[in-house]
C-alpha positions, 0 to 999 in steps of 0.5 A, spaced: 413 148 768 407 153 769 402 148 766 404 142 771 404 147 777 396 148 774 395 141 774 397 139 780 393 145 783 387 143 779 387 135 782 389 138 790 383 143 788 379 137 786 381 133 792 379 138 796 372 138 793 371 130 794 373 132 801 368 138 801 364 133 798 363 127 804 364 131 809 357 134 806 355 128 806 356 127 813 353 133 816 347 131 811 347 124 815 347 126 821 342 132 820 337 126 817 339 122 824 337 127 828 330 128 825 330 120 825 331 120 832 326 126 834 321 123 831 321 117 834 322 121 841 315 125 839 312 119 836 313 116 843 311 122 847 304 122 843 302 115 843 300 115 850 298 109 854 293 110 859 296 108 866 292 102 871 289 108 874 287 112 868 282 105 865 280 104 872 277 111 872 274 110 864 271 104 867 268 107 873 265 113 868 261 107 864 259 104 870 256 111 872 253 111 866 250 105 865 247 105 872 243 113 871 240 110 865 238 103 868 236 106 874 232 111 869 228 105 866 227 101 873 223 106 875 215 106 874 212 112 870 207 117 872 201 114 870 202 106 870 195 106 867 198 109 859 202 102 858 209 104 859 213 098 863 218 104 865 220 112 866 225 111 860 221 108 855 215 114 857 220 119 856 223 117 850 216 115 847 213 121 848 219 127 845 220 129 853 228 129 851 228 134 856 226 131 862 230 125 860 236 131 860 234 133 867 232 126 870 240 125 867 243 130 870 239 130 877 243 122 878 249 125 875 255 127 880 257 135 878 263 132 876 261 130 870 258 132 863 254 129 858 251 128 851 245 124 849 243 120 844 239 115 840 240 110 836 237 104 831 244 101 829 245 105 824 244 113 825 245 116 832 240 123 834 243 127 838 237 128 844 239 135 846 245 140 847 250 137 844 258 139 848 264 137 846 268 132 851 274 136 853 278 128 856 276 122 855 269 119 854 266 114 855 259 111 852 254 107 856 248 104 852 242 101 853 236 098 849 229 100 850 223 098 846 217 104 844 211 103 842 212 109 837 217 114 835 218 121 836 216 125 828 223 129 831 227 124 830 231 122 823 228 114 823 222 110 825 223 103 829 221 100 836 228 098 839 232 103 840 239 104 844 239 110 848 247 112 848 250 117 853 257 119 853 259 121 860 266 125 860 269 129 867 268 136 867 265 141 872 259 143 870 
């Protein structure tokens, strides 16, 4: 009798680790759901679209940038006697990087900040102090041919692309 009471205990003990068992399975499942559902929650929260207004506001960044470095290459240099068809392309051929950095600043509204660069299409050379953007950028760009290039810069070549990352920051 003594041993049938031992079996029968040992199959109720058994039952009850199978039931142990499920139910472990299922505080597991729900604690997988749960990580499942946050993460999709975050992965939403962080892939942030910009609004209507956010693109209007990029747009008019890159128009802003695009208009100082045309404006900077319409105008006529110092002396139209040494051959340079633009303040631009004078600026850039002669290394005056400063100056190209106060003519960009001076057409800047104090809203925003600036990073300057050239380009042959494969490398480009910061012109100047460089800052990082802490909003969104944006890159307005524009061709300029140069006679010759500054011995500063990491290439040679005649056309370049002047880059100017434009960001909003006081300054």
């Amino acid at each position: 009798m003594n041993g049938l009471i031992v079996r029968i205990e040992r199959v109720r003990s058994f039952r009850r680790f199978r039931l142990d068992k499920r139910a472990q399975v299922h505080v597991m499942e729900v604690v997988t759901a749960s990580i499942l559902v946050t993460a999709a929650i975050q992965a939403l929260l962080s892939s942030h679209l910009a609004t209507e207004a956010e693109s209007i506001d990029l747009r008019e960044m890159e128009y802003l940038g695009e208009d100082v470095l045309r404006t900077i290459d319409q105008d006529r240099p110092d002396d139209p006697m040494d051959g340079y068809q633009s303040r631009l392309e004078m600026l850039l051929s002669e290394g005056m990087v400063d100056e190209l950095r106060e003519n960009v600043s001076a057409r800047l509204p104090n809203l925003y900040s600036y990073n300057l660069y050239i380009s042959n299409g494969f490398i480009s050379h910061p012109l100047g102090e460089v800052e990082e953007p802490i909003r969104d950028a944006v890159t307005a760009t524009r061709l300029v041919h140069l006679r010759h290039t500054p011995a500063s810069w990491p290439f040679t070549g005649s056309v370049f692309q002047v880059q100017l990352l434009v960001w909003r920051e006081m300054r």
